[in-house]
PDB file of N, CA, C and O in Angstrom:
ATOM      1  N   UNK A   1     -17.164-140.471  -6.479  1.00  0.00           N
ATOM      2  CA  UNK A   1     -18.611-140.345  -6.475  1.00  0.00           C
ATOM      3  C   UNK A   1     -19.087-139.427  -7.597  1.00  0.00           C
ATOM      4  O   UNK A   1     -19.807-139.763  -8.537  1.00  0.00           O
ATOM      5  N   UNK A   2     -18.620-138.315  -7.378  1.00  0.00           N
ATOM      6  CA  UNK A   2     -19.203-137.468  -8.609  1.00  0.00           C
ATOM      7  C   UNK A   2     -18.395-137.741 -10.004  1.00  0.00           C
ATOM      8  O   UNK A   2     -18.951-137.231 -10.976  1.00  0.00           O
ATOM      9  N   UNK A   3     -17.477-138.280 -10.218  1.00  0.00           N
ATOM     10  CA  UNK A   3     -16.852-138.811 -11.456  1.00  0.00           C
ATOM     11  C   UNK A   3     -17.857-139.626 -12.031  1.00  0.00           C
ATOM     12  O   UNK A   3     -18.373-139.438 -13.133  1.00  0.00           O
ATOM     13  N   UNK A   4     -18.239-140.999 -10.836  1.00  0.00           N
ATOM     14  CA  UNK A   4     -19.141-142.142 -11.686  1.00  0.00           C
ATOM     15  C   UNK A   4     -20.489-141.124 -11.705  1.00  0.00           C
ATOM     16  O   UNK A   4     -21.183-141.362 -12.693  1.00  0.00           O
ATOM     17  N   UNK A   5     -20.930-140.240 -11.004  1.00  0.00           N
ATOM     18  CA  UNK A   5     -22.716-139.664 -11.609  1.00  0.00           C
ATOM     19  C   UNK A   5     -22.072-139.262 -13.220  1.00  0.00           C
ATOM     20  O   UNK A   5     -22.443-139.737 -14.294  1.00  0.00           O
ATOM     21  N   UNK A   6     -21.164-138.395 -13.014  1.00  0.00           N
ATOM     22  CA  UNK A   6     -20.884-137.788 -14.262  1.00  0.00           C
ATOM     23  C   UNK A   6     -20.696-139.169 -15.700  1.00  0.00           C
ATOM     24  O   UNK A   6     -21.217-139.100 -16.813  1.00  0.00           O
ATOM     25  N   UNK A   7     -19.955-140.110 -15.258  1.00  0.00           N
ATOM     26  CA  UNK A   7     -19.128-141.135 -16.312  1.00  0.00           C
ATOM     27  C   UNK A   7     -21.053-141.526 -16.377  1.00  0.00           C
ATOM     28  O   UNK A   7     -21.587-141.071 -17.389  1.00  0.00           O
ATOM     29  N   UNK A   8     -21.938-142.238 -15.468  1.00  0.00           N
ATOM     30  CA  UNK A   8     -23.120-142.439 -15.661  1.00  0.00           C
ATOM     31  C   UNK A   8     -24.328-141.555 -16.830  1.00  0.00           C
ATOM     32  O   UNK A   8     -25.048-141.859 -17.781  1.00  0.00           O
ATOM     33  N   UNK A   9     -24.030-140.520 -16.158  1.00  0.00           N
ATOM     34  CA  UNK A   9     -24.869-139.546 -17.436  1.00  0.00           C
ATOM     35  C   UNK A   9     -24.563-139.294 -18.770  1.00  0.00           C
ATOM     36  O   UNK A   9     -25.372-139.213 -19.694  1.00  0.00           O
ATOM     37  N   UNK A  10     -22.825-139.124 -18.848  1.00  0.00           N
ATOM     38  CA  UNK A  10     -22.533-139.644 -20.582  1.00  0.00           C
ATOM     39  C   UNK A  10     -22.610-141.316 -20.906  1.00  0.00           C
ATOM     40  O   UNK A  10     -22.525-141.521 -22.117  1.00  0.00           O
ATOM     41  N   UNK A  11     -22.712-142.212 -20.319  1.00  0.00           N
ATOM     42  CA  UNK A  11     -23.560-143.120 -20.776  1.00  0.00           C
ATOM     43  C   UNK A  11     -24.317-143.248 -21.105  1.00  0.00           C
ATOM     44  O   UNK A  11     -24.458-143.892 -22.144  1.00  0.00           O
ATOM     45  N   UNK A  12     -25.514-142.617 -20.312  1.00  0.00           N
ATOM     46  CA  UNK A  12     -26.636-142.682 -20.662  1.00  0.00           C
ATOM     47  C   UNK A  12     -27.002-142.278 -21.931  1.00  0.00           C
ATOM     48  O   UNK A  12     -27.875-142.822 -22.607  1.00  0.00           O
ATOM     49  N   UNK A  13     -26.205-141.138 -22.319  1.00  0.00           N
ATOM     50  CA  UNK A  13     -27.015-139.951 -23.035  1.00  0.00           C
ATOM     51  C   UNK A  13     -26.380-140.536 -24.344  1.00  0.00           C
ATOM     52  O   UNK A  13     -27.187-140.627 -25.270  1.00  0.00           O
ATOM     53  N   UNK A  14     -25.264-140.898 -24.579  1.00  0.00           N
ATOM     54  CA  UNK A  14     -24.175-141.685 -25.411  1.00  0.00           C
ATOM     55  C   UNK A  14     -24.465-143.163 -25.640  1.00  0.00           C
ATOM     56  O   UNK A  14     -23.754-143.914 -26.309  1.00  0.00           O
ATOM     57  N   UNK A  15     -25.764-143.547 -24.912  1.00  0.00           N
ATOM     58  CA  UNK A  15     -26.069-145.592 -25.309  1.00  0.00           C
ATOM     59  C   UNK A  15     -24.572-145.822 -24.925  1.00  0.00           C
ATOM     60  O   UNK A  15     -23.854-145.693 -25.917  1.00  0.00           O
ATOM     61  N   UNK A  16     -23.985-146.080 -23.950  1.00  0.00           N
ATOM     62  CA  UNK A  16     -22.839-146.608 -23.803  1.00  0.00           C
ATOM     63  C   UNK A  16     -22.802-147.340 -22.568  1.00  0.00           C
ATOM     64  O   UNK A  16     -23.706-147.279 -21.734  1.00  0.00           O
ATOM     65  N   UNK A  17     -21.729-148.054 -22.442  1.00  0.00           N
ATOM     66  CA  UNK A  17     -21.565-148.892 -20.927  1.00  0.00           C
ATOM     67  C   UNK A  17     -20.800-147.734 -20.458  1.00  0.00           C
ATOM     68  O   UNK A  17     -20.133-146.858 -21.010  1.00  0.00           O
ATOM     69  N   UNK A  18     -21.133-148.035 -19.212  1.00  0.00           N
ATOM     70  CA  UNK A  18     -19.550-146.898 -18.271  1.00  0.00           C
ATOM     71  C   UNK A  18     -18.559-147.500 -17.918  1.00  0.00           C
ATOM     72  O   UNK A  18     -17.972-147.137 -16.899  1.00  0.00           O
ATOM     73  N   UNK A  19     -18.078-148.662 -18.725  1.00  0.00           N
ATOM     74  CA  UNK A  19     -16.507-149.399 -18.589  1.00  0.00           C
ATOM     75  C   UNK A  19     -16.382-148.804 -19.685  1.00  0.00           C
ATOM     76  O   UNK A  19     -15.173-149.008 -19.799  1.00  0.00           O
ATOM     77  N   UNK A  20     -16.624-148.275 -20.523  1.00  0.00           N
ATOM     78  CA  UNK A  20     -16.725-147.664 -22.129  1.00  0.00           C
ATOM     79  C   UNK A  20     -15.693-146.534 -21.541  1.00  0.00           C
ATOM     80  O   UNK A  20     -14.596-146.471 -22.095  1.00  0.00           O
ATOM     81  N   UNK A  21     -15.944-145.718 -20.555  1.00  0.00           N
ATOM     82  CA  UNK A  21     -15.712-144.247 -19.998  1.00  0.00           C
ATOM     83  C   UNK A  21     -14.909-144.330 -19.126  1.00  0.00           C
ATOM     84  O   UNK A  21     -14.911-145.250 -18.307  1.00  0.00           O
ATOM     85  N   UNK A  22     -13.803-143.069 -19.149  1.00  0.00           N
ATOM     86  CA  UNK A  22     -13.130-142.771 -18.053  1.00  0.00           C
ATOM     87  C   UNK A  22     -12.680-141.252 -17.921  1.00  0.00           C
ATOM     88  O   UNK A  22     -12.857-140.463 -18.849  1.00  0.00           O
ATOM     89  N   UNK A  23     -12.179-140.941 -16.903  1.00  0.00           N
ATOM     90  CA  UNK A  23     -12.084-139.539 -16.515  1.00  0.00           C
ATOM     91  C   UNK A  23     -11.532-138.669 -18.484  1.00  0.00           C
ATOM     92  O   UNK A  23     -12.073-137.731 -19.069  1.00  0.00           O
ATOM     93  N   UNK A  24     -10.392-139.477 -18.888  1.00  0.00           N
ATOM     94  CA  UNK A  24      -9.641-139.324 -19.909  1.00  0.00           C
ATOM     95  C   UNK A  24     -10.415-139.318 -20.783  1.00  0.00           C
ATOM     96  O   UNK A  24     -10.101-138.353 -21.480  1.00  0.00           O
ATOM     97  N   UNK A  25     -11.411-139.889 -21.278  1.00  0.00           N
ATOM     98  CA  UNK A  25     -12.301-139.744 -21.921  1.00  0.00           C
ATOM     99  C   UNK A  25     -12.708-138.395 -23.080  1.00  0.00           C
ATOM    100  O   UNK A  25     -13.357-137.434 -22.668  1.00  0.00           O
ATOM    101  N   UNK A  26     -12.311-138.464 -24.315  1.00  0.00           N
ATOM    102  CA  UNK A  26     -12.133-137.197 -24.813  1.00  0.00           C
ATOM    103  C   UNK A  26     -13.392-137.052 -25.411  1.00  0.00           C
ATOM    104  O   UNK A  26     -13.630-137.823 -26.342  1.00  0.00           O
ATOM    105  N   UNK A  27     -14.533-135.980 -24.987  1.00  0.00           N
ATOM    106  CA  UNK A  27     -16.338-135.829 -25.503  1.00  0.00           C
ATOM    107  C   UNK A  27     -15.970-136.304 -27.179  1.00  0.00           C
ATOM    108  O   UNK A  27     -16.416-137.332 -27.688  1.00  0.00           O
ATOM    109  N   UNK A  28     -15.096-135.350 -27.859  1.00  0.00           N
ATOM    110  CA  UNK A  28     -15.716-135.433 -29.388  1.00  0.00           C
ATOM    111  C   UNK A  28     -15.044-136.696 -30.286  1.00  0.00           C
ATOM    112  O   UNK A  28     -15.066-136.808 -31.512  1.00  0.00           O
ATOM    113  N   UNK A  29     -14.296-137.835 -29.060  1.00  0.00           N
ATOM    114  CA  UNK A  29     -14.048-139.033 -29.630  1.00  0.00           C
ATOM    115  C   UNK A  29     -15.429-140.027 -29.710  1.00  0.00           C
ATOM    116  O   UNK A  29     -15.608-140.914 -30.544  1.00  0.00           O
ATOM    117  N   UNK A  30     -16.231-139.689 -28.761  1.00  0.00           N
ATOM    118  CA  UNK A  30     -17.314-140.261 -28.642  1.00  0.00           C
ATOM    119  C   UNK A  30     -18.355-139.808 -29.133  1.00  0.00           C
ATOM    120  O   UNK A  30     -19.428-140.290 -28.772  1.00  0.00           O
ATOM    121  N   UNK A  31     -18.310-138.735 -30.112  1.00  0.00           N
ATOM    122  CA  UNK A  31     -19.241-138.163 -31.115  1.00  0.00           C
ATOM    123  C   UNK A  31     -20.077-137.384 -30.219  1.00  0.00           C
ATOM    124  O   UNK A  31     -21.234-137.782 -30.076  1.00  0.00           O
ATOM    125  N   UNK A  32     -19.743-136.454 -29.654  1.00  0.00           N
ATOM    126  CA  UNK A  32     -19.897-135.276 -28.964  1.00  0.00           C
ATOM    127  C   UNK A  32     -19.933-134.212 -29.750  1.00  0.00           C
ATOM    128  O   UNK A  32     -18.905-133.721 -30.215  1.00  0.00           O
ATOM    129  N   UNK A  33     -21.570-133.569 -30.064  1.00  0.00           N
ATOM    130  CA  UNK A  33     -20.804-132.205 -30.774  1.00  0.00           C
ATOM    131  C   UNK A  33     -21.614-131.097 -29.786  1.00  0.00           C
ATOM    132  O   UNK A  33     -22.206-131.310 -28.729  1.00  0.00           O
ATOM    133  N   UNK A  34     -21.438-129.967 -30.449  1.00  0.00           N
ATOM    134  CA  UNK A  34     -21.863-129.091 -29.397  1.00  0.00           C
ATOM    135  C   UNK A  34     -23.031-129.259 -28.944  1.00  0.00           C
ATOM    136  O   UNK A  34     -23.024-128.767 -27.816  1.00  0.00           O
ATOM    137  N   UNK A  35     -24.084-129.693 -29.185  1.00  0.00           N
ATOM    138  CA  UNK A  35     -25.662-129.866 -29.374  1.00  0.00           C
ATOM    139  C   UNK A  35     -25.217-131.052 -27.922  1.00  0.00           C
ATOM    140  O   UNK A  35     -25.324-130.780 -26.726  1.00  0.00           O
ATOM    141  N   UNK A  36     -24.845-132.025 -28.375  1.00  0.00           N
ATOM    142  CA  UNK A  36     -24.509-133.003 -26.811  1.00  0.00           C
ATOM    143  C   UNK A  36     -24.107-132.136 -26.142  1.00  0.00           C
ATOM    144  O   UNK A  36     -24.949-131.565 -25.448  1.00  0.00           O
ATOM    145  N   UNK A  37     -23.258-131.860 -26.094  1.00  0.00           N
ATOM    146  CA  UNK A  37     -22.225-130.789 -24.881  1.00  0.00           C
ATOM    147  C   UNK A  37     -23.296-130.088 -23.768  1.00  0.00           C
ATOM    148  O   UNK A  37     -23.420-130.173 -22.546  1.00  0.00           O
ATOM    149  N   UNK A  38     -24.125-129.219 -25.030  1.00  0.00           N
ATOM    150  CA  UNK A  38     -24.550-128.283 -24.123  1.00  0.00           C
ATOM    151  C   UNK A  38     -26.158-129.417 -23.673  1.00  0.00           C
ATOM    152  O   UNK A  38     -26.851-128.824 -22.845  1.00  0.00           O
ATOM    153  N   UNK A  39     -26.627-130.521 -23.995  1.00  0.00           N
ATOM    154  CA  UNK A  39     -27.706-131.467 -23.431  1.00  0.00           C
ATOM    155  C   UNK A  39     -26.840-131.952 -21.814  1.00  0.00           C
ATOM    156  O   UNK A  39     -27.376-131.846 -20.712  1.00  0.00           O
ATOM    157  N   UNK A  40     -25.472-132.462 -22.046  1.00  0.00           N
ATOM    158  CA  UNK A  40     -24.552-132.593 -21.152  1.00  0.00           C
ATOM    159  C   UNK A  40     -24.360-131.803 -19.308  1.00  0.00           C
ATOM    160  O   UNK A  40     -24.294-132.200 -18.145  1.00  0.00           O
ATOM    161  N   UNK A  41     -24.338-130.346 -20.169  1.00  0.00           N
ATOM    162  CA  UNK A  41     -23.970-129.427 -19.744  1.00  0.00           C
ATOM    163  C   UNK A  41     -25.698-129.219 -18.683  1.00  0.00           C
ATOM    164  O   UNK A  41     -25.715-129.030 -17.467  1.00  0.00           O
ATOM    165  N   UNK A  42     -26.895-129.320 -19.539  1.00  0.00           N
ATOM    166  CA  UNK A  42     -28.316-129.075 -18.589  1.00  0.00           C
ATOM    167  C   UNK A  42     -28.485-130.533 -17.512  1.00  0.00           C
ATOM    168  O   UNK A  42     -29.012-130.297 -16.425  1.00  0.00           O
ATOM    169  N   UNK A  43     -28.126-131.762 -17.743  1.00  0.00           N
ATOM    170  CA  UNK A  43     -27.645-132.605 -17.176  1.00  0.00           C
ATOM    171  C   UNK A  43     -27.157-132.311 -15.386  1.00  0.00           C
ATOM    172  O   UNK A  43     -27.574-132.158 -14.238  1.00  0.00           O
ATOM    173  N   UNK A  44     -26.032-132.379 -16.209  1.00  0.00           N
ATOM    174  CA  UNK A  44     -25.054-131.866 -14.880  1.00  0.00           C
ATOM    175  C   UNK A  44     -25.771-130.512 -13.850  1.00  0.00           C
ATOM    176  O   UNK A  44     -25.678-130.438 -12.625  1.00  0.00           O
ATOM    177  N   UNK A  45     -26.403-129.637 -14.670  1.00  0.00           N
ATOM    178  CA  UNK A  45     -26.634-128.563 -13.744  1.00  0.00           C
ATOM    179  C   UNK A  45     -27.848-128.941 -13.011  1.00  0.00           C
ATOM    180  O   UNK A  45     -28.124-128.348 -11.968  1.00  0.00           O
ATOM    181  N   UNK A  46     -29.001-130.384 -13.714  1.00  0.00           N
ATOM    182  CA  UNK A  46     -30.084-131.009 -12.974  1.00  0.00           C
ATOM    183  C   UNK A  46     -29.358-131.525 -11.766  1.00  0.00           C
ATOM    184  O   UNK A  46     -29.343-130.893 -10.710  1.00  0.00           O
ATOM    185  N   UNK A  47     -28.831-132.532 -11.910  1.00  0.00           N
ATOM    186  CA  UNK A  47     -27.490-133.633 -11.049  1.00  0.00           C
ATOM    187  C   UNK A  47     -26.850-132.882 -10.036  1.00  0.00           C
ATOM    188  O   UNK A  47     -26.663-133.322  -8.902  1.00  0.00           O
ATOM    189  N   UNK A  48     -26.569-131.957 -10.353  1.00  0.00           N
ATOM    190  CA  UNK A  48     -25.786-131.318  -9.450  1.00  0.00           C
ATOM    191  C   UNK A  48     -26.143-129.873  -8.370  1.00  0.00           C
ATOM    192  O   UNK A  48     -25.410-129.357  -7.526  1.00  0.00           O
ATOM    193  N   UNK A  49     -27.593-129.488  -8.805  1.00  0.00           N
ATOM    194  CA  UNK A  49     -27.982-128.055  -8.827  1.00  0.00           C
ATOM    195  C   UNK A  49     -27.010-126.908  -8.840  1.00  0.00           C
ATOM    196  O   UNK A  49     -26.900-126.077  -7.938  1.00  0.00           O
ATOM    197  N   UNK A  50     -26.268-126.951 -10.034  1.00  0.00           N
ATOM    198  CA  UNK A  50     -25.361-125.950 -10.221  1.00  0.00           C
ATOM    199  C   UNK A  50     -25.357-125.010 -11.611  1.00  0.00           C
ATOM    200  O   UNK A  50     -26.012-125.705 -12.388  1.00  0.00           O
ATOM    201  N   UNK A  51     -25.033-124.012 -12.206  1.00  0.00           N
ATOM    202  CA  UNK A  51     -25.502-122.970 -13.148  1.00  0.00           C
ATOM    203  C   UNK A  51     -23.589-123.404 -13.385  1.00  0.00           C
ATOM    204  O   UNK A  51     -22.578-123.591 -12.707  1.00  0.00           O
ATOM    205  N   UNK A  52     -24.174-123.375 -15.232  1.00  0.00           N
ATOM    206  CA  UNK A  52     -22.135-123.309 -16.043  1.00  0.00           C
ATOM    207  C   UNK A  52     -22.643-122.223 -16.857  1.00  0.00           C
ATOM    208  O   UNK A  52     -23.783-122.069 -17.294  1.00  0.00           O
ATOM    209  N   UNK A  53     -21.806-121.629 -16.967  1.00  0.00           N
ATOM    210  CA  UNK A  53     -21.151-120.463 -17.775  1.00  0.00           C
ATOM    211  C   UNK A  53     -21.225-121.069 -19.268  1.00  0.00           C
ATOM    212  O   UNK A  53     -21.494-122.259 -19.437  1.00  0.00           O
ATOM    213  N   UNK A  54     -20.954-120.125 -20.422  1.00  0.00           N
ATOM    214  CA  UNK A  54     -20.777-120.348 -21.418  1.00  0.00           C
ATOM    215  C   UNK A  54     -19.570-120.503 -21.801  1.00  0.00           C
ATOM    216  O   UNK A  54     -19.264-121.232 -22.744  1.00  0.00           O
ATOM    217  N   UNK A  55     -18.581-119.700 -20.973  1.00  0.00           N
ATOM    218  CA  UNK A  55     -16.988-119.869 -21.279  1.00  0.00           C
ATOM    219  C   UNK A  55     -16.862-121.241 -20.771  1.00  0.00           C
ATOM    220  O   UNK A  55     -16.358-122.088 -21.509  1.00  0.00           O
ATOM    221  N   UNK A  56     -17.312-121.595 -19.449  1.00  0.00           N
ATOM    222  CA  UNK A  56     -17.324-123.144 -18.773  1.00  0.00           C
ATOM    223  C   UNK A  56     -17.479-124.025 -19.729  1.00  0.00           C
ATOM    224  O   UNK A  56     -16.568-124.791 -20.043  1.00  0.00           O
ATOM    225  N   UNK A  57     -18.793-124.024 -20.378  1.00  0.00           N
ATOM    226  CA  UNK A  57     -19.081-125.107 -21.568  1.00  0.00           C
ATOM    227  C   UNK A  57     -18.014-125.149 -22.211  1.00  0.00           C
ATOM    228  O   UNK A  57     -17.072-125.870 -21.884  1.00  0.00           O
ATOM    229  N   UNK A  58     -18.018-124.339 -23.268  1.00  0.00           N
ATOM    230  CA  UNK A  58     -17.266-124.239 -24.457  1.00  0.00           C
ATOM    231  C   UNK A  58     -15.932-125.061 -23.840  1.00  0.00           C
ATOM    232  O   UNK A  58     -15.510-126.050 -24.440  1.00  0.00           O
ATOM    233  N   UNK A  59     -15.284-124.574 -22.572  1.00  0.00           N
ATOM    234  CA  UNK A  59     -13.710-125.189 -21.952  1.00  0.00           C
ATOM    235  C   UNK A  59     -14.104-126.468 -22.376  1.00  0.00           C
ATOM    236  O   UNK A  59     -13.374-126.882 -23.277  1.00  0.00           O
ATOM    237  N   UNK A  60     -15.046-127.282 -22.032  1.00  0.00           N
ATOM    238  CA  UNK A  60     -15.288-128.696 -21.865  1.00  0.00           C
ATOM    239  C   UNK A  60     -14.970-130.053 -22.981  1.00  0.00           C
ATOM    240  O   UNK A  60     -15.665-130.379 -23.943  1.00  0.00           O
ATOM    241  N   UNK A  61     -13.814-130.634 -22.541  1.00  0.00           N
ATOM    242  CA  UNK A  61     -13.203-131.548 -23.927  1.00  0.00           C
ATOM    243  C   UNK A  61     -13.294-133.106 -23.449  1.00  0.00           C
ATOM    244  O   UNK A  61     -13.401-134.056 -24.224  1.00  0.00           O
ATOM    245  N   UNK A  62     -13.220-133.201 -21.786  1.00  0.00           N
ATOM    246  CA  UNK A  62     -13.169-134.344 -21.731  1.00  0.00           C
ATOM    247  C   UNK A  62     -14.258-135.142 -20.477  1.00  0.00           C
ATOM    248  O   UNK A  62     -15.112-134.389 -20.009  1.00  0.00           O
ATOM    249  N   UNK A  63     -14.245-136.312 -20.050  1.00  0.00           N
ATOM    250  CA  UNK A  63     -15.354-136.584 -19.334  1.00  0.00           C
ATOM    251  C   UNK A  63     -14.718-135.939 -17.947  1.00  0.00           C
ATOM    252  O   UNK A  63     -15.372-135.369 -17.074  1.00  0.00           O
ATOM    253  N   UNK A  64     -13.116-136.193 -17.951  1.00  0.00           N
ATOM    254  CA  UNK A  64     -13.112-135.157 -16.580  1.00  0.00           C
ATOM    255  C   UNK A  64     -13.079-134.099 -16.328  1.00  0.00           C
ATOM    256  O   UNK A  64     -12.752-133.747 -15.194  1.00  0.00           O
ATOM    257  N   UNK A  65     -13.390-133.260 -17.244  1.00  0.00           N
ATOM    258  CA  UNK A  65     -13.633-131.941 -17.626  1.00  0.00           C
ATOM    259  C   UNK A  65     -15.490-132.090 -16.678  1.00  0.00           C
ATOM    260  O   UNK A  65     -15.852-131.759 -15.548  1.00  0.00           O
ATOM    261  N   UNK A  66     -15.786-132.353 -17.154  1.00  0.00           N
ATOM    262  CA  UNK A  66     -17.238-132.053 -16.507  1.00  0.00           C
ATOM    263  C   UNK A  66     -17.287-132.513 -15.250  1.00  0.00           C
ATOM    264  O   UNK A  66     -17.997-131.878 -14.471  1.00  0.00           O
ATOM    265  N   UNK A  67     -16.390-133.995 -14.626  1.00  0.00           N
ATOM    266  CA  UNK A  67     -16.333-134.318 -13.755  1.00  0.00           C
ATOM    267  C   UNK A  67     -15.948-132.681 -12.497  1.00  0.00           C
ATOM    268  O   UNK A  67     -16.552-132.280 -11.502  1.00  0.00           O
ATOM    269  N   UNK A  68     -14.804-132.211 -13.153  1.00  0.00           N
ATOM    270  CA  UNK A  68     -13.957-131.471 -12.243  1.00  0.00           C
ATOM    271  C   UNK A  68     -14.963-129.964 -12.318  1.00  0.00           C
ATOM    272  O   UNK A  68     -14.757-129.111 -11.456  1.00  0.00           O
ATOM    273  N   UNK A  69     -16.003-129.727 -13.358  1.00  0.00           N
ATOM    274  CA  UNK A  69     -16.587-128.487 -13.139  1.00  0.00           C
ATOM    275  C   UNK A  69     -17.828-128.850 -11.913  1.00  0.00           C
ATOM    276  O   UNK A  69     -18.116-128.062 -11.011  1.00  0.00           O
ATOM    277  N   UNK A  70     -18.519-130.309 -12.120  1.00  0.00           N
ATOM    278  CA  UNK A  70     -19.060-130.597 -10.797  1.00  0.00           C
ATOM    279  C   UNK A  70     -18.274-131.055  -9.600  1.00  0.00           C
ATOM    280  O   UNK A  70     -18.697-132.022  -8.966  1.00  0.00           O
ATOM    281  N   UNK A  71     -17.560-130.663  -9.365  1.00  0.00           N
ATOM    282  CA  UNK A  71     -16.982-130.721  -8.313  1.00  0.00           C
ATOM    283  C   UNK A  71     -16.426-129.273  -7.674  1.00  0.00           C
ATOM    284  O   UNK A  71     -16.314-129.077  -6.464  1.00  0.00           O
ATOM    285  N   UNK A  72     -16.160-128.479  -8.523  1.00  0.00           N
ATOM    286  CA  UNK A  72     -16.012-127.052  -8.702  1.00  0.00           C
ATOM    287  C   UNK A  72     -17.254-126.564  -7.383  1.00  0.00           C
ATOM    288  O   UNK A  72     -17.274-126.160  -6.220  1.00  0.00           O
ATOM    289  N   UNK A  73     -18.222-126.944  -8.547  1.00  0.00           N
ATOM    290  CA  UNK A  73     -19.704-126.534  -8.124  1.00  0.00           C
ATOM    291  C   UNK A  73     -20.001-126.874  -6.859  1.00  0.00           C
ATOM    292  O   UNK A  73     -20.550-126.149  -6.030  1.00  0.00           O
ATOM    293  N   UNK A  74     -19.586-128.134  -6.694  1.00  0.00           N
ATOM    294  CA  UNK A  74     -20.332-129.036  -5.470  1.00  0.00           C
ATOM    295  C   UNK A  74     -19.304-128.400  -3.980  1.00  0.00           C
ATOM    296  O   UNK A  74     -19.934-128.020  -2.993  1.00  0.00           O
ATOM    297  N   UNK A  75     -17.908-128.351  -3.965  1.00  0.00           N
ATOM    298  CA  UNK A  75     -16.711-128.013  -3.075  1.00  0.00           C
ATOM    299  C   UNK A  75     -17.285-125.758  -3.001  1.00  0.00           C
ATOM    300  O   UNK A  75     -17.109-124.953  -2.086  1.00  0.00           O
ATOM    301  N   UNK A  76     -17.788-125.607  -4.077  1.00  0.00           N
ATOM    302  CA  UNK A  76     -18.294-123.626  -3.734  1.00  0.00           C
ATOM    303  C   UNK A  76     -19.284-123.825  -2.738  1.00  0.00           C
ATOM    304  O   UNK A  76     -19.378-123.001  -1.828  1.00  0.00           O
ATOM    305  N   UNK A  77     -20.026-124.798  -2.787  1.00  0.00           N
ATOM    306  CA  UNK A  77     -21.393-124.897  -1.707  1.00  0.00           C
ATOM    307  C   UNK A  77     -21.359-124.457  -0.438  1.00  0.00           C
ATOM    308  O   UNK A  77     -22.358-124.555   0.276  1.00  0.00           O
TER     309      UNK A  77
END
């Protein structure tokens, strides 16, 4: 569930299909630069009502990277 919101929102934000995407998914193969990341990053914290860190961001390389920080977020609740 929270993998496909997540695989959904880098679609969106990326013009992409989400058969395009998978957990493995590496951000800066898909022309991810920091400027996405951190659009990414306000995303997820709408989606999810959760606050990331700056060390959090910066960690962030792949789509299951964001998957697993909302889930982080969502399992602290």
């Amino acid at each position: 569930m929270i993998l496909d919101t997540v695989i959904a929102i880098v679609a969106e934000q990326f013009g992409m299909d989400t058969d395009e995407l998978s957990e493995d998914t590496v951000l800066s193969e898909i022309g991810a630069d920091d400027l996405d990341i951190a659009d990414l990053v306000l995303s997820l914290e709408d989606a999810f009502d959760m606050d990331v860190t700056i060390d959090e961001a910066n960690a962030l390389r792949t789509v299951g990277d964001l998957a697993d920080l909302a889930e982080n977020a969502v399992s602290a609740e």
